[in-house]
C-alpha positions as CSV (number, residue, x, y, z in Angstrom):
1,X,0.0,0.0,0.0
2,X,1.2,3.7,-0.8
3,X,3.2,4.8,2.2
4,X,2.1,8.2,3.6
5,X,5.1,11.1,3.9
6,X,5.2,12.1,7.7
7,X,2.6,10.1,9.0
8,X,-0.9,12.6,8.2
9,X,-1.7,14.0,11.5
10,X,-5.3,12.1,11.3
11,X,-3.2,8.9,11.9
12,X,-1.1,10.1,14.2
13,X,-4.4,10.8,16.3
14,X,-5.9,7.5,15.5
15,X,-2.7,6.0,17.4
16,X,-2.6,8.7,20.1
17,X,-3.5,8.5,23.5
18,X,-6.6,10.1,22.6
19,X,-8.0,6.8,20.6
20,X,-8.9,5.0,24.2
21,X,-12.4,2.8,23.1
22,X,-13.2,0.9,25.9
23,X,-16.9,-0.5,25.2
24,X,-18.7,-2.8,28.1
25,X,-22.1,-4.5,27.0
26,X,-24.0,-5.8,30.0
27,X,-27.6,-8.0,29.6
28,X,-28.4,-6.1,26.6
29,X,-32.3,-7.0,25.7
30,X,-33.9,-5.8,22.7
31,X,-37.3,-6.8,21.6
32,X,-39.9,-6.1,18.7
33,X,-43.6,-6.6,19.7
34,X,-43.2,-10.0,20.7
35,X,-40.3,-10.8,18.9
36,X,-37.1,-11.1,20.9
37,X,-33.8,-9.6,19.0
38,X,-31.4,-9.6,21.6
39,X,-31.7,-11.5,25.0
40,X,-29.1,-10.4,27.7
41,X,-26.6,-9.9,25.8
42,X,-22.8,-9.5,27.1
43,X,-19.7,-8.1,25.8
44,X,-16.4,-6.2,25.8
45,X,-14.6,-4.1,23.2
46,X,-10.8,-3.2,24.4
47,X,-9.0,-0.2,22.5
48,X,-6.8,-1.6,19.4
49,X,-9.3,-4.3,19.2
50,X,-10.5,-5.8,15.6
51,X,-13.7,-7.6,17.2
52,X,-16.0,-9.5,15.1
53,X,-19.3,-10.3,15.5
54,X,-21.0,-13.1,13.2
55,X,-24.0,-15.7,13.2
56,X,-26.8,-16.6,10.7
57,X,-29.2,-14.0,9.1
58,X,-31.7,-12.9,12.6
59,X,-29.3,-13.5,14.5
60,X,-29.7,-9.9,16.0
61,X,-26.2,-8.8,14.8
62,X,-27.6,-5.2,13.0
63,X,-29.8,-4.6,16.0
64,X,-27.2,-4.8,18.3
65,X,-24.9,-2.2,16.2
66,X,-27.9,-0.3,16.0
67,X,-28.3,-0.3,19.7
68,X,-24.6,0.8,20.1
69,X,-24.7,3.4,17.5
70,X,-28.2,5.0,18.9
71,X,-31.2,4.0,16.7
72,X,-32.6,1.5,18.3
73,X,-32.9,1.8,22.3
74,X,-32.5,-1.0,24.0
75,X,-35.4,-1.9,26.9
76,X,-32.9,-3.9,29.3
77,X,-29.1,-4.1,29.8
78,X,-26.1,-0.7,29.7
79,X,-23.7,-0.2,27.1
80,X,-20.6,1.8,28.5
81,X,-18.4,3.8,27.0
82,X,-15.4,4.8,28.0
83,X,-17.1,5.2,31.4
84,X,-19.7,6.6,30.2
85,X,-23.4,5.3,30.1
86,X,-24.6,5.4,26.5
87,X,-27.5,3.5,26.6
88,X,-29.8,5.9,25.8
89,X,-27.8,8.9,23.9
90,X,-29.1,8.9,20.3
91,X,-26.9,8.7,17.4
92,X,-25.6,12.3,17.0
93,X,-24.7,12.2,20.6
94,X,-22.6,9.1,20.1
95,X,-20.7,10.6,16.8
96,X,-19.6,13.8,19.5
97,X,-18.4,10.9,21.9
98,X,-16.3,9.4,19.1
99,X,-18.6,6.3,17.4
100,X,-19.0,5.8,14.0
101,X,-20.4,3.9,11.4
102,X,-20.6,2.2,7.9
103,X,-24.2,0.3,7.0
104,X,-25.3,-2.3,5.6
105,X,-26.7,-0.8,2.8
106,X,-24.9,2.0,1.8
107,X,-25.9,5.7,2.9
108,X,-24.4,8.0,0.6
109,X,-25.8,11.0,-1.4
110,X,-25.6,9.5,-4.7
111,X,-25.6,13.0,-6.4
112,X,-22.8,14.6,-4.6
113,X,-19.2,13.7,-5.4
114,X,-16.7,12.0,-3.2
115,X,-15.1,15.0,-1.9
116,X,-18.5,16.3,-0.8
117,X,-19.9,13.0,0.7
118,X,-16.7,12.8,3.1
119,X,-16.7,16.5,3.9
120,X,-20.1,16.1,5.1
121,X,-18.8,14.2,8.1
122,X,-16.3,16.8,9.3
123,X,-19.9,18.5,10.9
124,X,-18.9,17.1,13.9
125,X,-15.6,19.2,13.8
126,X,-16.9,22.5,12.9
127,X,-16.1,24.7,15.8
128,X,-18.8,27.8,14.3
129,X,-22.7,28.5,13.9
130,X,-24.2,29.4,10.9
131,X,-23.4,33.4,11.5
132,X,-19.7,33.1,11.5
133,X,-20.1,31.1,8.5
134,X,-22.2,33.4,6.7
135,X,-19.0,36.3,7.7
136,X,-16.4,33.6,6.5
137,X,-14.3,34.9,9.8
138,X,-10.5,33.4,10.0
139,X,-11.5,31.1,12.5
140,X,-13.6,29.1,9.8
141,X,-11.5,29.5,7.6
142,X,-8.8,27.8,9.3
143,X,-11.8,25.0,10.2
144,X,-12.4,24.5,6.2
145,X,-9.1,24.5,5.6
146,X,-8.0,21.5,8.4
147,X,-11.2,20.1,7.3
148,X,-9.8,19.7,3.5
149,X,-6.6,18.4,4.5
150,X,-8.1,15.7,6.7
151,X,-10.5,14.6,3.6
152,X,-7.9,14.9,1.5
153,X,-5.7,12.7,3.5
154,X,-8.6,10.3,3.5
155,X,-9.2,10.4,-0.3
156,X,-5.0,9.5,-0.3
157,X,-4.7,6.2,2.2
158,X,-8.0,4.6,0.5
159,X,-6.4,5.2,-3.1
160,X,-9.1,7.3,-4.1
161,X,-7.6,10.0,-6.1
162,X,-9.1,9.4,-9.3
163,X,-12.8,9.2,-8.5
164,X,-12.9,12.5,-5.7
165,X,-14.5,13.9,-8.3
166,X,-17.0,12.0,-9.6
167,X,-20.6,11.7,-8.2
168,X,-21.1,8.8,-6.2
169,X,-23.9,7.3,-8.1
170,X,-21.7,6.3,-10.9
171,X,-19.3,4.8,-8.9
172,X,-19.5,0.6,-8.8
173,X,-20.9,-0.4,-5.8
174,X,-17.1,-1.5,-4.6
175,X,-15.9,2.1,-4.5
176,X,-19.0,3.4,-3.4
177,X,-18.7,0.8,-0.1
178,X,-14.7,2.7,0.1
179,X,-16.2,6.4,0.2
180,X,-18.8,5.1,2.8
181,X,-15.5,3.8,4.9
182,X,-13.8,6.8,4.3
183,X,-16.6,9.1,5.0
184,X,-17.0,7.1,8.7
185,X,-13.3,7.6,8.8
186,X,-13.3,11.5,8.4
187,X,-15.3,11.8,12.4
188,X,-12.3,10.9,13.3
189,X,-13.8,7.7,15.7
190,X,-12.3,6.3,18.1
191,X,-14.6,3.4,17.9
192,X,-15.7,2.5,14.1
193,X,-18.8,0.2,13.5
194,X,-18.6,-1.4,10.5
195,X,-21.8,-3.1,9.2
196,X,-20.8,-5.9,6.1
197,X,-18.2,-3.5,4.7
198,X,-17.4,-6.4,2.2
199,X,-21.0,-7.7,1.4
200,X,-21.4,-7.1,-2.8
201,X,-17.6,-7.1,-3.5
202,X,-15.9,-8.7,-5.8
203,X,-12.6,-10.5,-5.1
204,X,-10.0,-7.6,-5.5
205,X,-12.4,-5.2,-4.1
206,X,-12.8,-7.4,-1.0
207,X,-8.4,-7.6,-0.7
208,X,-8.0,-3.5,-1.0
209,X,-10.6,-3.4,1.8
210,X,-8.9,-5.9,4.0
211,X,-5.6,-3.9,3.4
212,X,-6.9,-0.7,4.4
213,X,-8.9,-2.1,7.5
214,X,-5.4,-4.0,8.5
215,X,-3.2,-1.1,8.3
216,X,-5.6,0.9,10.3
217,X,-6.0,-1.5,13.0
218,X,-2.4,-3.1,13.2
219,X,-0.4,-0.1,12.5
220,X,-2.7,2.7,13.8
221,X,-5.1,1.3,16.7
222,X,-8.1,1.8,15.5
223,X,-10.2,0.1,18.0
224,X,-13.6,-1.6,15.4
225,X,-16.4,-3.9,15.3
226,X,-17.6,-5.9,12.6
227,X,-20.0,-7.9,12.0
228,X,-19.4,-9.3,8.6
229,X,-20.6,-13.0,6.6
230,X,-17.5,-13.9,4.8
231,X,-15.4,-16.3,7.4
232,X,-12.4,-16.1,5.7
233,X,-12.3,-13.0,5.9
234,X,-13.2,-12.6,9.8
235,X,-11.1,-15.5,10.5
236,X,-8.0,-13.6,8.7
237,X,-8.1,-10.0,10.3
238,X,-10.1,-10.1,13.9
239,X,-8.9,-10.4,17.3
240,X,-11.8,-12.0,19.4
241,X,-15.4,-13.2,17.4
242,X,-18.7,-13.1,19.3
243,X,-21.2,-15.7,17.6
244,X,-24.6,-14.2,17.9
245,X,-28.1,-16.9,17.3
246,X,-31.3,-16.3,17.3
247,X,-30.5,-13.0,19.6
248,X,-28.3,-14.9,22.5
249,X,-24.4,-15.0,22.6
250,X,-23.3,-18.5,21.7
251,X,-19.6,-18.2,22.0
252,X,-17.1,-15.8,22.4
253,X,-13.4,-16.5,21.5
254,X,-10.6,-16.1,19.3
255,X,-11.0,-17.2,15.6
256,X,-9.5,-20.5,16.2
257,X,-11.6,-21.1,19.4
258,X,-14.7,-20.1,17.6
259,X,-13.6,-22.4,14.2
260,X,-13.2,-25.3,16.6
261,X,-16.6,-24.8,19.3
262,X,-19.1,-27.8,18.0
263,X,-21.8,-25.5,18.9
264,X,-20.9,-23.0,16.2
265,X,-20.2,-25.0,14.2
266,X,-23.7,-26.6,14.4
267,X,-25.3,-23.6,14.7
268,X,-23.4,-21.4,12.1
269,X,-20.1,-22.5,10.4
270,X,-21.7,-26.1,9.2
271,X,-20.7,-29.3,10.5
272,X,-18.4,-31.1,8.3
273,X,-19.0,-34.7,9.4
């Protein structure tokens, strides 16, 4: 992968002291009329941490990032964050407390270009109100300025030079699935959610996303959680797997624990015998 000259100071942040993204879940319940999604769920994130989460379709896995990220709320259990509750904080809340996310099906403004989509995101760094915009006063000016460079950056380490550009709705679906990363990228997280970042890629597409979601992890800390189908995949770059079914934690482990638990593999991976 392109090396960057004098480590972009996003980086450097992502691998500062700053970066702590320490996430406890405790008896998480979530339900749906009568339908249970999530039954006392438990879990830790540590900072640095690549952890997955996996199990069969209904399993609960996209309600449970939803309950982390602040669109669903949850009617039993705490999430912690850093010390802080967050149970209950909705989603805008969470992005000021340093969480974001990438979705399952991809939330971009298809008519804006790339440049635009990720610049969107740097909201949450905007130190001014709408009058000081409106008066273009230094101090916003040196907030669109640090704002550029950190998209810019961006637009760099995901390779995305050629396309920043180009409206997003004529982008493949690939690329469009790398802005959405990059746009999650530019709040500057300390935690990043990623929902299926690799469902509908081809086969190189799926290797230039497991480079860039290695380097960020292994060389700059980013502390993530992923829930994600492809094993090989999961199995490759996480640190610890959670196995979700039908709503309940089945196992928790590293990959080769999880590869090797009979119950997962009855339950999800497929028994083989």
């Amino acid at each position: 992968m392109k090396a960057f000259r004098g480590q972009p100071d996003i980086f450097k942040k992502i691998s500062g002291d700053g970066k702590r993204a320490d996430l406890g879940v405790n008896h998480l319940t979530l339900s749906f009329g009568g339908v249970m999604a999530l039954n006392d769920v438990d879990f830790e994130v540590r900072t640095g941490e690549l952890f997955a989460i996996i199990g069969p379709n209904g399993a609960g896995k996209t309600s449970l990032l939803n309950c982390l990220t602040g669109f669903y709320q949850p009617q039993g259990g705490r999430i912690v964050f850093n010390g802080e509750d967050i149970t209950n904080l909705p989603a805008h809340g969470l992005v000021s407390r340093g969480v974001g996310r990438t979705f399952q099906n991809i939330e971009l403004f298809p008519g804006m270009t790339v440049l635009s989509n990720m610049l969107l995101a740097r909201h949450a760094h905007c130190g001014y109100g709408l009058g000081r915009a409106l008066l273009f006063l230094p101090g916003v000016r040196q907030d669109e300025i640090r704002n550029r460079v950190v998209v810019e950056e961006l637009i760099d380490f995901l390779e995305m030079q050629a396309i920043r550009k180009k409206p997003v709705g004529s982008l493949p679906y690939g690329l469009r699935k790398r802005v959405e990363l990059g746009r999650a990228l530019a709040l500057e997280p300390k935690l990043l959610v990623l929902d299926e970042p690799f469902a509908g890629m081809n086969l190189e597409e799926k290797e230039d996303m497991v480079r860039f979601l290695s380097e960020l992890n292994g060389q700059w800390g980013q502390t993530m959680i992923l829930v994600e189908h492809d094993m090989s995949i999961v199995m490759t770059i996480s640190k610890r797997v959670m196995v979700l079914n039908f709503g309940e934690k089945l196992y928790e482990g590293t990959p080769e624990e999880v590869q090797s638990d009979p119950e997962v593999i009855r339950a999800y991976l497929g028994d083989t015998q």
